[in-house]
N, CA, C and O of each residue as an XYZ file, in Angstrom:
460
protein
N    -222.205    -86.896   -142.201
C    -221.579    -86.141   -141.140
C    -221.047    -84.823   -141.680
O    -221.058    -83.867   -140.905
N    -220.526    -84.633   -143.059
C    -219.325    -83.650   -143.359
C    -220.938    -82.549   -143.643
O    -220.809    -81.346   -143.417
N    -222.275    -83.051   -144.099
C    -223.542    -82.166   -144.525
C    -224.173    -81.594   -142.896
O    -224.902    -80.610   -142.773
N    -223.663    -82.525   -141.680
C    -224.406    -81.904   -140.521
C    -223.525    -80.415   -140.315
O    -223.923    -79.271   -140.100
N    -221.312    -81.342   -140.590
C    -220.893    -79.791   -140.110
C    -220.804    -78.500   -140.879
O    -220.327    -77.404   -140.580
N    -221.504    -79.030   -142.136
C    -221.387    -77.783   -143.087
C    -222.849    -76.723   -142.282
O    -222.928    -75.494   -142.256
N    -223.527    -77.425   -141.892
C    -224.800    -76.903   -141.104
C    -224.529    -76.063   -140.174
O    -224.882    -74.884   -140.204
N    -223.895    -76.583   -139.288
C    -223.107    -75.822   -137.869
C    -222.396    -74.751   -138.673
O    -222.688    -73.586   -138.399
N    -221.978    -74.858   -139.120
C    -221.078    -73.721   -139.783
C    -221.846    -72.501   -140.033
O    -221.697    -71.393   -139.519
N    -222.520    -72.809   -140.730
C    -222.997    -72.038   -141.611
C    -224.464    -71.313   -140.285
O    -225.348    -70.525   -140.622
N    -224.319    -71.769   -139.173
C    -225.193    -71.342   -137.949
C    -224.941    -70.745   -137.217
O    -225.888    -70.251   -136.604
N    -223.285    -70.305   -136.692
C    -222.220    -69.713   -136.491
C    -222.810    -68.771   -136.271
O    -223.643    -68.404   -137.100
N    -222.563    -67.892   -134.854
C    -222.818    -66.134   -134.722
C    -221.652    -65.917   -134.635
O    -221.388    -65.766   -133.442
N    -220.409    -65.768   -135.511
C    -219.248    -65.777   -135.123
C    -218.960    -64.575   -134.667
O    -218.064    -64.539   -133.823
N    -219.704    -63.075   -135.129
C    -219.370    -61.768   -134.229
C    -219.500    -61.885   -132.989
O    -218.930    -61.006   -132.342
N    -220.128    -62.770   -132.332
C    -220.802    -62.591   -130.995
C    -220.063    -63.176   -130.087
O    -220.232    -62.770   -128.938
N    -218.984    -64.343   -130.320
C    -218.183    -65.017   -129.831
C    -216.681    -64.812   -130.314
O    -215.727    -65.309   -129.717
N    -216.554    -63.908   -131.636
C    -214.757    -63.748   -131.892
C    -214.301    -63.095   -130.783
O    -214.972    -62.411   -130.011
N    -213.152    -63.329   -130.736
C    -211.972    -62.968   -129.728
C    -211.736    -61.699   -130.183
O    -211.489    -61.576   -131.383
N    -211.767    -60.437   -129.271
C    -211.013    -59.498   -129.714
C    -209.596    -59.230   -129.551
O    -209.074    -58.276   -130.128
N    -208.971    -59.982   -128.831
C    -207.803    -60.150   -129.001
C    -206.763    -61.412   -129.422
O    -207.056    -62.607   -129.390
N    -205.732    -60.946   -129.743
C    -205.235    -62.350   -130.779
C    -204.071    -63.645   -129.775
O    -203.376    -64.583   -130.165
N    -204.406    -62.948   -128.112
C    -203.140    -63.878   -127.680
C    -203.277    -64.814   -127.739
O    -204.466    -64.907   -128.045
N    -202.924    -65.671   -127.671
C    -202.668    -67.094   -127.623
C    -202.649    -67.293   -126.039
O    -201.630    -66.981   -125.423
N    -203.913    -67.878   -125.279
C    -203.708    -67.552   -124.216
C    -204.220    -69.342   -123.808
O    -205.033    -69.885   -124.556
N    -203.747    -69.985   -122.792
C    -203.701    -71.288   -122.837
C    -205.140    -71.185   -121.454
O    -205.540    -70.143   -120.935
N    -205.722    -72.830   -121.119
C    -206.460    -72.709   -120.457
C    -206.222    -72.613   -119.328
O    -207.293    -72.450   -118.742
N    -205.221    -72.622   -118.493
C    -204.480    -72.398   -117.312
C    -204.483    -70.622   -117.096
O    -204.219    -70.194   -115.972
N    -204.767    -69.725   -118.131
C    -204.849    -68.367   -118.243
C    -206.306    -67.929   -117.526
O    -206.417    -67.155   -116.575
N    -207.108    -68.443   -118.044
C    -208.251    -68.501   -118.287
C    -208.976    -69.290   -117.217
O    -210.124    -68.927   -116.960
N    -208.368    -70.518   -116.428
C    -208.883    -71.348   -115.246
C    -210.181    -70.767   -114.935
O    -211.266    -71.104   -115.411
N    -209.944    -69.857   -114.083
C    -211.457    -69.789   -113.346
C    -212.480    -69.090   -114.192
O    -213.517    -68.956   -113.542
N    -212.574    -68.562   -115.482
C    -213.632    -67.271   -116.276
C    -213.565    -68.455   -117.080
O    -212.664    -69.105   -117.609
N    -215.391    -68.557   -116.960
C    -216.293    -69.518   -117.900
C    -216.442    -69.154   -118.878
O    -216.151    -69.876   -119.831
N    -217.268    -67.118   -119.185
C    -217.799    -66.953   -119.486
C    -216.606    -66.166   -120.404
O    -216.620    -64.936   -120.450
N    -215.745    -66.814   -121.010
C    -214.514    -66.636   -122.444
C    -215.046    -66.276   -123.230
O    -216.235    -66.594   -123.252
N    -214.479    -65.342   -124.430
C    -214.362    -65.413   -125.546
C    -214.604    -66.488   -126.254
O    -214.824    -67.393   -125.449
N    -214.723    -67.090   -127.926
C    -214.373    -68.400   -128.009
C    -214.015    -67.706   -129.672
O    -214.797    -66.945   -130.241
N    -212.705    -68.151   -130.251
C    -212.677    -67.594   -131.315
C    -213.267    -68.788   -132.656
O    -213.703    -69.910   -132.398
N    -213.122    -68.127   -134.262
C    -214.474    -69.319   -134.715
C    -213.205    -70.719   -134.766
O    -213.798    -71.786   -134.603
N    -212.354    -70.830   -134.867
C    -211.537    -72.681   -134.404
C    -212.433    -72.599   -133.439
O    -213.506    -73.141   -133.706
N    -212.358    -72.178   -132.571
C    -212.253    -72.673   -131.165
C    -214.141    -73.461   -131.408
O    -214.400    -74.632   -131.132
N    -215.038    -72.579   -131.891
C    -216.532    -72.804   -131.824
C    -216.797    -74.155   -132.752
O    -217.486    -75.125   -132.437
N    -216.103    -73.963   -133.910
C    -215.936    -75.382   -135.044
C    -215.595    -76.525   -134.597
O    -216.210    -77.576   -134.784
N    -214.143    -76.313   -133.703
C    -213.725    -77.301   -133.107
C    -214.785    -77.774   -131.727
O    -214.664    -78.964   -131.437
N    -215.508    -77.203   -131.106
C    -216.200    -77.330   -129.574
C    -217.251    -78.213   -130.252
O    -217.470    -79.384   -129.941
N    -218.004    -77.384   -131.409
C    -219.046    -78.464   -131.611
C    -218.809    -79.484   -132.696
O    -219.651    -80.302   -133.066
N    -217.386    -79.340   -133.252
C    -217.281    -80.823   -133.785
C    -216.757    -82.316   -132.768
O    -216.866    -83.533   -132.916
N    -216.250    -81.545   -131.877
C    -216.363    -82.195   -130.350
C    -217.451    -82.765   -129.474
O    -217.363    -83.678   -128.652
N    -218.779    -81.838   -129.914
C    -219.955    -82.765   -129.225
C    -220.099    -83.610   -130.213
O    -219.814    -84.612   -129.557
N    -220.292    -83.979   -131.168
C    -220.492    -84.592   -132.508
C    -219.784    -85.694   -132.097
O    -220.459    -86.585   -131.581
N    -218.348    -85.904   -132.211
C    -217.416    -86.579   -131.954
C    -217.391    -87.566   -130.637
O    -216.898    -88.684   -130.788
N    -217.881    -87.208   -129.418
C    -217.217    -87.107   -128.009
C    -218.319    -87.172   -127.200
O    -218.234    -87.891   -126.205
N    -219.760    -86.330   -127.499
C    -221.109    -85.990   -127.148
C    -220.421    -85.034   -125.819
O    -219.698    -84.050   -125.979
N    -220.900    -85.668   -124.362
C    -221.234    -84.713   -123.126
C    -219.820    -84.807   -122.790
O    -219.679    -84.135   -121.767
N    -218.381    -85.448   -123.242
C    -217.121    -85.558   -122.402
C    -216.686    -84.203   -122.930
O    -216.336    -84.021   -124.096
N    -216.736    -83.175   -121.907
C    -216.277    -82.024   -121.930
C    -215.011    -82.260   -121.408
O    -214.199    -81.706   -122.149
N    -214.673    -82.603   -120.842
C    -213.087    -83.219   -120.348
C    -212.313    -83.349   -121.427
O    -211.468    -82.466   -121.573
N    -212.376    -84.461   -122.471
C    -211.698    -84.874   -123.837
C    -211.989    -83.383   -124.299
O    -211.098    -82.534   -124.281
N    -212.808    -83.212   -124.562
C    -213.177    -81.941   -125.678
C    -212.392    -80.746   -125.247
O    -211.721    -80.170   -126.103
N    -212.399    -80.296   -123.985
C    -210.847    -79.390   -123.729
C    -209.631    -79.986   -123.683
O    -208.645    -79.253   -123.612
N    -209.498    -81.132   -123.707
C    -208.055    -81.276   -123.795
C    -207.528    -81.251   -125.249
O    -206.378    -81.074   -125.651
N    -209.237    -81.586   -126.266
C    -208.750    -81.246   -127.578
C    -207.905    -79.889   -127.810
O    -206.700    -79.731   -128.005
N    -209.130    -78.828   -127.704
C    -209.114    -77.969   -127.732
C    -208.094    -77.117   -127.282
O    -207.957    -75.953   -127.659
N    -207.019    -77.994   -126.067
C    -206.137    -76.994   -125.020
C    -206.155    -75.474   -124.688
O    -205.414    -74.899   -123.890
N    -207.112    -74.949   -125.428
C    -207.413    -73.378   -124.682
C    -208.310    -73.011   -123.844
O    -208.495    -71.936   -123.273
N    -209.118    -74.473   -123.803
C    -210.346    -74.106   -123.089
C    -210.673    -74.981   -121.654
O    -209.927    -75.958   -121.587
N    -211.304    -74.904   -120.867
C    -211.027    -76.046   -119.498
C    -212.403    -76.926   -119.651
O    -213.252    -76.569   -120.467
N    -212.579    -78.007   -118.895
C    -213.146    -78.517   -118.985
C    -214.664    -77.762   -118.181
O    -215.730    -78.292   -118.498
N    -214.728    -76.432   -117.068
C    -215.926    -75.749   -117.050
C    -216.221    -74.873   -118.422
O    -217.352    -74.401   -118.537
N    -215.418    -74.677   -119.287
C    -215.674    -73.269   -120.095
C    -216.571    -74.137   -121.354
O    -217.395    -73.634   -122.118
N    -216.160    -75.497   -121.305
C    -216.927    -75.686   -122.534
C    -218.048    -76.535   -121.983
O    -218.984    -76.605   -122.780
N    -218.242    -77.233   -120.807
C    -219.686    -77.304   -119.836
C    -220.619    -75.995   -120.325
O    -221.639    -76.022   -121.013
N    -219.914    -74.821   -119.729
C    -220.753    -73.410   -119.508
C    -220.932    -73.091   -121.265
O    -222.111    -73.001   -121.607
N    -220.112    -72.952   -122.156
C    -220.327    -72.970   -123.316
C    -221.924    -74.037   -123.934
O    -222.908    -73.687   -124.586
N    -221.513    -75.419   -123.328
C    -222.798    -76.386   -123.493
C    -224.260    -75.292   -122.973
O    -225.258    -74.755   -123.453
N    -223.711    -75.412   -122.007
C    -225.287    -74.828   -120.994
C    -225.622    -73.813   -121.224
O    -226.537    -73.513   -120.457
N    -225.257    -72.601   -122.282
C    -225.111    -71.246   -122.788
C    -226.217    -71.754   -124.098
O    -227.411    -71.493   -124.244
N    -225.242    -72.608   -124.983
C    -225.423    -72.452   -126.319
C    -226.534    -73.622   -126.976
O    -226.823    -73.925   -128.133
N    -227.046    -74.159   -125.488
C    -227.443    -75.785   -126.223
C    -228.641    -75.612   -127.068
O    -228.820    -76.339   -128.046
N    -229.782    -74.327   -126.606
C    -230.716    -74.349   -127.464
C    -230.285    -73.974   -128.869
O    -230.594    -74.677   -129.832
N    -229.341    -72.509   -129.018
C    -228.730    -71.699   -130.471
C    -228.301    -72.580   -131.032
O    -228.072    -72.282   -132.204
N    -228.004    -73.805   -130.726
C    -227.005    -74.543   -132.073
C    -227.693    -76.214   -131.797
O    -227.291    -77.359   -132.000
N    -228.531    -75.792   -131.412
C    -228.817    -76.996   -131.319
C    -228.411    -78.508   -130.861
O    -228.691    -79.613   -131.327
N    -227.572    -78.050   -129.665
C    -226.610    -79.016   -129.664
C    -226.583    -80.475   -128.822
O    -225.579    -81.140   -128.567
N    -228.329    -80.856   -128.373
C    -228.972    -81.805   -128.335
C    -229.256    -82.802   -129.412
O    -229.614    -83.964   -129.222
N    -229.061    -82.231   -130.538
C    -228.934    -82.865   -131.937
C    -227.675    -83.396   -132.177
O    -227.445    -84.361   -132.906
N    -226.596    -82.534   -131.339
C    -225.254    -82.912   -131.456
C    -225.415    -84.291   -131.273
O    -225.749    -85.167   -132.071
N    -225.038    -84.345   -129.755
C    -225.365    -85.219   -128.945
C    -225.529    -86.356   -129.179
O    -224.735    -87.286   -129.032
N    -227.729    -86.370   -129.985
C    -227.711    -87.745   -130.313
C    -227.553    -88.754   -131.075
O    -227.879    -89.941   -131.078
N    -226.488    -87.418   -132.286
C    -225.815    -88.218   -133.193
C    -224.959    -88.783   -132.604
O    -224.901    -90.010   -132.677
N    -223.956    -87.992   -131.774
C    -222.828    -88.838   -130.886
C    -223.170    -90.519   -130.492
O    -222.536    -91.566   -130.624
N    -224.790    -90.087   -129.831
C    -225.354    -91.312   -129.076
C    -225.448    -92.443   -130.249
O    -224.907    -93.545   -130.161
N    -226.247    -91.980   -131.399
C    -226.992    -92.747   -131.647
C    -225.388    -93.862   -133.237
O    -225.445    -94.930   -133.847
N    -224.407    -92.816   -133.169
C    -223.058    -93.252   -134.084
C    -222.533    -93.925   -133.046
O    -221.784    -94.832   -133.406
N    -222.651    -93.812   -131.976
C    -221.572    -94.867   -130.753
C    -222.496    -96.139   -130.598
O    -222.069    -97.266   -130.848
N    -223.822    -95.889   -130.159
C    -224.713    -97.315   -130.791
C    -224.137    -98.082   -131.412
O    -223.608    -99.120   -131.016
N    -224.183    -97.575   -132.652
C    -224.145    -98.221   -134.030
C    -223.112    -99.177   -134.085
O    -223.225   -100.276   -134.627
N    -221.744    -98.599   -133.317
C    -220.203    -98.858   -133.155
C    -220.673    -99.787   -132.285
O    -220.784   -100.880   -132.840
N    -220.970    -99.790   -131.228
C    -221.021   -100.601   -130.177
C    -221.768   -101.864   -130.646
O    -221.243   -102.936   -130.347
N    -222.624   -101.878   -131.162
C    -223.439   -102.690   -131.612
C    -222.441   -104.248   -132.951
O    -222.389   -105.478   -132.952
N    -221.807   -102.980   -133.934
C    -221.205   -103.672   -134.597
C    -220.384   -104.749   -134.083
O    -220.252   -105.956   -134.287
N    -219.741   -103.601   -133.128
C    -218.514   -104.594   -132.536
C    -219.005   -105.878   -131.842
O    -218.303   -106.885   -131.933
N    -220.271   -105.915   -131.089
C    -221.139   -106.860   -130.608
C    -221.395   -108.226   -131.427
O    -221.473   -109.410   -131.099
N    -221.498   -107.459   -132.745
C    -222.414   -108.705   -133.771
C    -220.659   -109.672   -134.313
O    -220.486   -110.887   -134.412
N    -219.624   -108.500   -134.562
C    -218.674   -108.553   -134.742
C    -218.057   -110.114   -133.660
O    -217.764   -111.268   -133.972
N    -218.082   -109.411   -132.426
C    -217.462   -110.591   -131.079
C    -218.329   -112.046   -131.373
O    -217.772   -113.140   -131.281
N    -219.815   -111.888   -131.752
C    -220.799   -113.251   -131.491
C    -220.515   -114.183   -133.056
O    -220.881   -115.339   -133.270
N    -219.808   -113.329   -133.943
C    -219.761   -113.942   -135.134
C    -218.342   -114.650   -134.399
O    -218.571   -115.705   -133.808
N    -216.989   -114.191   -134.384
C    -216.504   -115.362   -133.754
C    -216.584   -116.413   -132.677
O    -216.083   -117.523   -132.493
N    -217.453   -115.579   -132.014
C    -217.319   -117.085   -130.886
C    -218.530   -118.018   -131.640
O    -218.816   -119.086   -131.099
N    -219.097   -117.704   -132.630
C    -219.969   -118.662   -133.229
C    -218.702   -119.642   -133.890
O    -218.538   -120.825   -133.591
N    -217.691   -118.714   -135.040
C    -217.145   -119.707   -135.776
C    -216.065   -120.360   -134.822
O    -215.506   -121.343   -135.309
N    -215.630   -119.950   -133.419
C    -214.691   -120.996   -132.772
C    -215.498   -122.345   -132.161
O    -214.993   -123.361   -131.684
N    -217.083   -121.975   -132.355
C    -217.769   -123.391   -131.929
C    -217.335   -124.307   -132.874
O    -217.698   -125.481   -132.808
């Protein structure tokens, strides 16, 4: 995982998305304009959020608290080919599997040993 986000990183157009200004401006500022700034936290953090979280853009701005839950949708639907972030995704998918699965084999191993 720490070799995918060194990847993202290093894929970064960060001129193209820094903030030119430094306020600290919360997502309630920002409500209705999709089409934000995103400074590089904000881009590190968004797609270590699909990674993390996959399509819950909901969680992922509330991580984030600067951003709403359309800005990082529209961010998705902007950026998904540049960063690839269908790859995000099906790591999300395919690491929550894995979890889900465990926990599965996990539940059938005890109700085996309470037989």
């Amino acid at each position: 995982m720490d070799a995918m986000l060194d990847q993202i990183d290093s894929k970064l157009p960060l001129d193209k998305y820094r903030s030119t200004n430094n306020n600290n401006t919360t997502s309630q500022d920002n409500e209705d304009k999709v089409g934000v700034l995103w400074t590089d936290m904000e881009i590190f953090l968004v797609l270590q959020g699909f990674l993390k979280y996959g399509m819950d853009f909901e969680t992922i701005a509330e991580i984030l608290e600067t951003k709403t839950y359309k800005q990082v949708d529209y961010f998705y639907q902007v950026n998904k080919s540049y960063y690839d972030l269908d790859v995000l995704i099906r790591e999300h998918n395919s690491n929550k599997q894995s979890t889900d699965n465990k926990v599965s084999k996990e539940e059938k191993m005890e109700v085996d040993i309470c037989k």
